[in-house]
C-alpha positions in Angstrom: 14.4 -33.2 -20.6 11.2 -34.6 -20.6 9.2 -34.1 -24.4 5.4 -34.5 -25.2 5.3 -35.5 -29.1 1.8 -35.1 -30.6 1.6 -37.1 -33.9 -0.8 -38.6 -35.8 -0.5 -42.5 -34.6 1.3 -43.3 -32.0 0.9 -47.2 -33.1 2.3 -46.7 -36.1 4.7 -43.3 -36.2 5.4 -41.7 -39.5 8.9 -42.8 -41.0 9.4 -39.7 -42.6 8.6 -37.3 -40.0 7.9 -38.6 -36.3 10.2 -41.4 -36.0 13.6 -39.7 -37.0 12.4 -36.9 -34.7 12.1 -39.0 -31.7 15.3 -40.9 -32.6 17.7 -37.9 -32.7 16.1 -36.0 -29.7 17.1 -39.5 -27.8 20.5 -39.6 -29.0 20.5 -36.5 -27.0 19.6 -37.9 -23.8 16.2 -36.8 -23.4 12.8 -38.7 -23.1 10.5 -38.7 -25.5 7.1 -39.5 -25.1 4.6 -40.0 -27.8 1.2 -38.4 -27.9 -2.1 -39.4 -30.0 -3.7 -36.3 -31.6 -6.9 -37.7 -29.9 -5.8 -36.1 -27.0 -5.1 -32.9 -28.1 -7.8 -30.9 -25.9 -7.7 -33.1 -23.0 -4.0 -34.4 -22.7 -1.7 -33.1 -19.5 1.0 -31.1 -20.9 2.4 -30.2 -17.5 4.2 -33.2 -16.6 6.7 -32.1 -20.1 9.3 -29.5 -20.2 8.2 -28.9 -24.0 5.4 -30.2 -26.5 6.8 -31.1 -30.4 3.4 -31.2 -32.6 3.5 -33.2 -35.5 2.6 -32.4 -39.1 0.9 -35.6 -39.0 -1.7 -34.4 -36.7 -5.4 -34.0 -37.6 -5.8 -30.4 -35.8 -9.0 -28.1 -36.3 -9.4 -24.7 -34.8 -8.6 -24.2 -31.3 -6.6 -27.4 -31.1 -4.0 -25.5 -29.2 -6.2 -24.2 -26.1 -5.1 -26.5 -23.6 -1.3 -26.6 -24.7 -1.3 -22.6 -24.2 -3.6 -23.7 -20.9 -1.0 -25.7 -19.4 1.4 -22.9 -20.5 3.9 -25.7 -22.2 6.8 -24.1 -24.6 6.3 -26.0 -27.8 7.8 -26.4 -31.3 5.5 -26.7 -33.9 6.2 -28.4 -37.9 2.1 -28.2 -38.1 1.6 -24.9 -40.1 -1.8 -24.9 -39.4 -2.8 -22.1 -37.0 -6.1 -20.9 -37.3 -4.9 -17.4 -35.5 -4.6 -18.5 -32.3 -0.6 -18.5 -32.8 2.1 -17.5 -34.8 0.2 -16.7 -38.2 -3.2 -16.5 -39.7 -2.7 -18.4 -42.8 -0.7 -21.3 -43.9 0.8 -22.2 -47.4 1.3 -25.4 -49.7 4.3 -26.9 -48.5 7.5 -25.8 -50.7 10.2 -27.7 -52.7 13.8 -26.9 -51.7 17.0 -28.2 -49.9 16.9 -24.8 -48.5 15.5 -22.3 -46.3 16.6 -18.7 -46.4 17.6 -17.1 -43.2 16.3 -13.3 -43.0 17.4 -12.8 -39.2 20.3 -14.1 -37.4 20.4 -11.9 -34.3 18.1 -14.6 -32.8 19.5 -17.4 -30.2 17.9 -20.3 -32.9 19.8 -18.7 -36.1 22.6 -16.5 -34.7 25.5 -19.0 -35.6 24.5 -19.0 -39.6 24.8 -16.8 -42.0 21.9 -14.5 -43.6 20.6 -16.1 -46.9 20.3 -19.3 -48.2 20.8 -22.2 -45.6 20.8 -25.7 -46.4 18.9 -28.0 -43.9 17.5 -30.8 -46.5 19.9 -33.4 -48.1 17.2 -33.4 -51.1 14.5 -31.6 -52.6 11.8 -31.8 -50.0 8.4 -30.1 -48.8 9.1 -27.4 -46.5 6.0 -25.8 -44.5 5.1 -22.2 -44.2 2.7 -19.7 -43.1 2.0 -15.9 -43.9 0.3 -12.8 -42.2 1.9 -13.5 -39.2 0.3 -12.4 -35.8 1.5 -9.2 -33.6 4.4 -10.1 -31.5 5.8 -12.6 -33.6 9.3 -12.7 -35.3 10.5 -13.9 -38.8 13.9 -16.2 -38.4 13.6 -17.6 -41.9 11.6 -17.9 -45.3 10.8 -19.8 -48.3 9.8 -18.4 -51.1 7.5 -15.3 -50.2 6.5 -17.3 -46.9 8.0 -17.5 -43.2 9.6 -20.9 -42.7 10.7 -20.0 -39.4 8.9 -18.2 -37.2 9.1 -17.3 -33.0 6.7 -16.0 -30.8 6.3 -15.3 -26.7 2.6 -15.3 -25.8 1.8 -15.3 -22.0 5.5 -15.7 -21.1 5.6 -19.4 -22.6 7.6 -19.2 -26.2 6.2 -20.9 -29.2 8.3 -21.3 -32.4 6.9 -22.5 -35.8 9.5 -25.1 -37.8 8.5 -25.6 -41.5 11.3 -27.9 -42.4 8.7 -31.1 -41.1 10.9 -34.0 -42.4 13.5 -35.4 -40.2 14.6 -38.2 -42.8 16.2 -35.6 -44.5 17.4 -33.4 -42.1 21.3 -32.2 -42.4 22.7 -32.0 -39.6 22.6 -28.3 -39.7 18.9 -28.7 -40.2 18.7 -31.0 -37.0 21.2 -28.1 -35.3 18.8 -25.8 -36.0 15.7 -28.0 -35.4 17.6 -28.2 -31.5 18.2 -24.6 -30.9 14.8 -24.0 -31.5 13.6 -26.3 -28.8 16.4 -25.4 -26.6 15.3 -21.5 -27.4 11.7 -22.7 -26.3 12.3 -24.0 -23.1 15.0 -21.0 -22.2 17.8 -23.5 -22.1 20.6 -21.2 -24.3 24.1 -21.6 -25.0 26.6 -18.8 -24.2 29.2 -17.4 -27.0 33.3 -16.2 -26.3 34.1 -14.0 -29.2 37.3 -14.0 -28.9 40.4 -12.0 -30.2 44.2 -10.8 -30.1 46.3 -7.8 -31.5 48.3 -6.8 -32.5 48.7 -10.4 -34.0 46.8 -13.0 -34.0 47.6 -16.0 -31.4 46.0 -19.4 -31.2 43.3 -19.7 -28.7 42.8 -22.3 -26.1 39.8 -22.5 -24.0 40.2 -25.1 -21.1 43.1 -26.4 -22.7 41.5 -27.0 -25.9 42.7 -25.3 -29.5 39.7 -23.4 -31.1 42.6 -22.3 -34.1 43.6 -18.7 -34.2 42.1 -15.3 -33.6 39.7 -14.3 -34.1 37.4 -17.1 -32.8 33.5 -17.8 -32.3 32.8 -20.1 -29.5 29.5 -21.2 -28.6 29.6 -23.1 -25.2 27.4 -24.2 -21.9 26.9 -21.9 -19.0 29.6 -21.9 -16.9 33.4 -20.9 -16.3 35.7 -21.4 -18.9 39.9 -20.5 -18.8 40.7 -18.8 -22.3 44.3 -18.8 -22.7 46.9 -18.0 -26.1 49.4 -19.6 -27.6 52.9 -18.5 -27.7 54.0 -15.7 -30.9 57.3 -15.4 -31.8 58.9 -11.8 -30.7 56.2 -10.9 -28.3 55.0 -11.6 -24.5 51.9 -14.1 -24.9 48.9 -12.7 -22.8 47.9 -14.1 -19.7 45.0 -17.0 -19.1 41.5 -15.0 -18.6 39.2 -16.9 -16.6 35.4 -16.1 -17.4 32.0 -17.1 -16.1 29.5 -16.9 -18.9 25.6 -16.9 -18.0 23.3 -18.9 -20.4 22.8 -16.3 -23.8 25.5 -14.1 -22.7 27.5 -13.4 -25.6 30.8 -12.3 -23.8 33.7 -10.3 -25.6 37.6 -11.7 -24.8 40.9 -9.8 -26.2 44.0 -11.1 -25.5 46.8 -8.3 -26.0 50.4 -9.3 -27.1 53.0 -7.2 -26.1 56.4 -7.0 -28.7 59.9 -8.1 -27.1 61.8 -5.0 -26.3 65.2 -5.5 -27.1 67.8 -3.2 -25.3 70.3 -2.1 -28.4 74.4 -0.2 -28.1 76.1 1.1 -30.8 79.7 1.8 -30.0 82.1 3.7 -32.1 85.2 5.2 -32.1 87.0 7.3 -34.3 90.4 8.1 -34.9 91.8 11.9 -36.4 94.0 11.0 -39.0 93.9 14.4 -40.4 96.9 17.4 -39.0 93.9 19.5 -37.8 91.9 19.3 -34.9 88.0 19.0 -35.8 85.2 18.6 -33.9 83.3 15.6 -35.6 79.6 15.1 -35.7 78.3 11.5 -35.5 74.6 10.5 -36.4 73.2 6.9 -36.7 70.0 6.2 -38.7 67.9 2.8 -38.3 66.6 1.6 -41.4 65.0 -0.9 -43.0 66.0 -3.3 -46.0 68.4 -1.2 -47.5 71.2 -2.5 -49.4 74.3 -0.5 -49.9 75.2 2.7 -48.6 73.4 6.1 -49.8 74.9 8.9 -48.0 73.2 11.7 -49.9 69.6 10.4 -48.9 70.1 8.5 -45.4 67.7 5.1 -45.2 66.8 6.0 -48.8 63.3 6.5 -47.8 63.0 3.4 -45.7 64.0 5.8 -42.7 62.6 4.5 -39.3 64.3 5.6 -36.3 66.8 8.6 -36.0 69.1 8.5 -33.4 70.2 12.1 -32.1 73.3 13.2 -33.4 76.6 13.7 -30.9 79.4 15.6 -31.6 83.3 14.9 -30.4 86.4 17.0 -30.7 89.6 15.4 -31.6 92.9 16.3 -32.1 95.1 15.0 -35.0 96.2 11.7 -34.0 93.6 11.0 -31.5 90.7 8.2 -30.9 87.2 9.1 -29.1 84.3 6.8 -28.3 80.7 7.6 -28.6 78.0 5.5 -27.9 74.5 5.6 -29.2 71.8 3.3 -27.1 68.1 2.8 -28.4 65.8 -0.2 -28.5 64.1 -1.9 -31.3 60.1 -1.4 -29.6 59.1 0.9 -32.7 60.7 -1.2 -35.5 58.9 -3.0 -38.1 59.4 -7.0 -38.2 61.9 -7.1 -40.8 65.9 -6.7 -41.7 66.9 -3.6 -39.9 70.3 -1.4 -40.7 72.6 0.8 -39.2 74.0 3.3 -40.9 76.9 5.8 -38.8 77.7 9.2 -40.3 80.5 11.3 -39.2 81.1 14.7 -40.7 83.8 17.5 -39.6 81.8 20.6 -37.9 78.0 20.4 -37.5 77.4 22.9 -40.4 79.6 20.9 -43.1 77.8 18.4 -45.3 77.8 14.9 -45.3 80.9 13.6 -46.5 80.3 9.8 -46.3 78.8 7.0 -44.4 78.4 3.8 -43.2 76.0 1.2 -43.2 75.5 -2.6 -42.1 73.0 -5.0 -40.8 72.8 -5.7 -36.7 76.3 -6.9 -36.4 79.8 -5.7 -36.4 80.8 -3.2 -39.1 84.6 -3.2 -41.2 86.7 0.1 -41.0 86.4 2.6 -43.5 87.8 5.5 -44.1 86.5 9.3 -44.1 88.0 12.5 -45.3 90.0 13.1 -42.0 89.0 10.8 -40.1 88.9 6.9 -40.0 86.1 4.9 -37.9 88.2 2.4 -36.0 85.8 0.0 -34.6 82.0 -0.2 -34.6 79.3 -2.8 -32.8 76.2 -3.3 -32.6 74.9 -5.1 -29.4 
C-alpha cells in the first residue's frame, strides 16, 4: 500500500508522533511517503491509496479541500476540523492510558470489548473533538469527547484517531491505529465464529489449533478448512471448507454425534419352587446407585425402563429372556442394571437385583433363583 503522510517537517519528523508512525506502518510492508504541510492545498493525493495527517501539521480552515478533491481515504490524529469533516469543534488534548470504546459493532473496534481500552503504555495526551457532523459515527470517547470517530463523505471514508502518539502506542493501540486505516481504504478482515455441541471440541482451521469451542477467528479473505478435534465417546464432525469475503462475519457449528453402543442383557431363571408360575421380569437402567433398593427401583436416579416380559415355568424348569437396548439416551456416568422378577404380573415386588455393566452373581428369589445374568 502506497501512504501519503502529511506532517509538520518532513526534514526533521517528530520523534513522538510521525516517526514511530512511519516505522510500524513499514514493518508492515507498505511505503510510506512523507508529506510537508506546505503542500496541503496543492499536493497530488492520487498517486496514494490513503493519506495519514499529522498532528504536527500547521492546518487552517479548508486545509482539507483538495484531499476530499482527490477523493483520498485518510486517517486523521489532527483534531482540528473546522466543519468541513467529522466534527465542528475540537478539544484540549486528554490525559489517559485509555480510551473508552462506546461502539464495537464497527470493523475498526469489533474485536474489543465496550469500555475502557488501553492503547497508551503511560499517561499521555489523547485528541478529541465534539458536535460531531451528520453522517458521522462515534467508535470511542474520552472523557465527554469522541476519541474515535468514522465518517463516509462522497463514497471516500474518513476516520478521526485521537490517540496522536505512536511512542506510546500498545500494541493494541497500534492494532487499532491499523484497522482504522485498513477500514479506510476498504481492505477488511473476515471473522469464523465458530462452535460445537453438544460438547465442545478443539478447533483447527487449516491445520492450525485455535483452542476449543467456542472460538473467534479474525482472518484474510479467502478459503479456509475448519476441522475438530477428536472427543471421547462421540463421532468428531467432519472438515467444513469455507470461502469467506472480506467483512463477512461467517457462523461455523460443528455437531458431535454420541457413540451408540448396542447393549444385551440375558437372563435365565430357574423354578425352584413345586408350583408352576408365570414370572414377570423387568430391568431398569440407572445411574450411580449403590446397593440394591427394591421397594423404589433406581432410587430416583431412574433413566431408562426397559419393558417388562413375562415367562411361565414349571417347577424345576430354566427359561431365558433377553432384554436388548442401547446406551444413546444415557447420561456420561456409571450406569446400573438392576433385574426384577416377581411371580404373576399383579404380585408385588419381591426382590431384586442390581450391578454395574458386567456380569451379575446368583441370588436367590422367593421361588425362583436367577441362574445366570450378562450384560453385553
Amino acid at each position: 500500500m502506497k501512504i501519503g503522510f502529511l506532517i509538520g517537517s518532513p526534514a526533521s519528523p517528530n520523534t513522538s508522533q510521525d516517526t514511530p508512525f512511519k516505522t510500524f506502518l513499514e514493518g508492515k510492508g507498505h511505503v510510506v511517503t512523507y508529506i510537508d504541510d506546505a503542500e496541503l492545498l496543492t499536493h497530488d493525493y492520487t498517486q496514494y491509496d490513503i493519506v495519514l495527517v499529522s498532528e504536527t501539521c500547521s492546518v487552517g480552515s479548508g486545509y482539507l479541500n483538495k484531499i476530499i478533491s482527490d477523493k483520498r481515504p485518510a486517517v486523521l490524529t489532527e483534531n482540528h476540523f473546522y466543519g468541513q469533516l467529522i466534527a465542528s469543534s475540537d478539544a484540549t488534548a486528554f490525559l489517559s492510558y485509555t480510551i473508552n470504546i462506546t461502539n464495537n459493532t464497527h470493523y475498526i473496534t469489533q474485536p474489543f470489548l465496550l469500555g475502557d481500552l488501553q492503547v497508551y503504555s503511560s499517561s499521555s495526551g489523547i485528541q478529541g473533538v465534539y458536535n460531531l457532523l451528520p453522517g458521522t459515527t462515534e467508535l470511542a470517547k474520552i472523557g465527554t469527547n469522541s476519541a474515535l470517530v468514522v465518517q463516509e463523505y462522497g463514497g471516500v471514508r474518513y476516520v478521526f484517531f485521537g490517540p496522536y502518539l505512536g511512542n506510546v502506542l500498545t500494541d493494541i493501540g497500534r492494532d487499532l491505529f491499523y484497522r482504522s486505516i485498513e477500514w479506510a481504504v476498504g481492505v477488511k478482515k473476515a471473522i469464523i465464529n465458530i462452535d460445537t455441541i453438544p460438547v465442545k471440541g478443539e478447533i483447527f482451521i487449516n491445520v492450525v489449533s485455535q483452542g476449543f469451542a467456542p472460538v473467534s477467528v479474525e482472518v484474510d479473505a479467502g478459503t479456509y478448512t475448519v476441522s475438530f478435534g477428536d472427543v471421547a465417546g462421540y463421532t468428531t464432525p467432519s472438515a467444513q471448507t469455507i470461502t469467506v469475503l472480506a467483512g463477512e462475519i461467517r457462523d461455523v457449528l460443528g455437531t458431535y454425534t454420541a457413540v451408540v453402543v448396542a447393549r444385551t442383557i440375558n437372563v435365565s431363571i430357574q423354578n425352584t419352587g413345586n408350583t408352576a408360575w408365570n414370572y414377570g421380569v423387568g430391568c431398569s437402567i440407572c445411574k450411580n446407585v449403590t446397593g440394591i433398593d427394591c421397594g423404589i427401583a433406581c432410587d430416583g436416579n431412574l433413566e431408562m425402563d426397559l419393558a417388562p416380559q413375562s415367562i411361565t415355568l414349571s417347577p424345576g424348569s430354566t427359561g431365558s429372556l433377553t432384554f436388548n437396548f442401547d446406551d444413546s439416551g444415557l447420561t456420561d456416568t456409571t450406569h446400573y442394571a438392576i433385574v426384577k422378577v416377581w411371580r404373576e404380573v399383579s404380585l408385588p415386588l419381591t426382590n431384586c437385583l442390581d450391578g454395574e455393566f458386567t456380569s451379575f452373581t446368583i441370588i436367590e428369589l422367593i421361588s425362583a433363583q436367577i441362574i445366570d445374568l450378562t450384560i453385553i
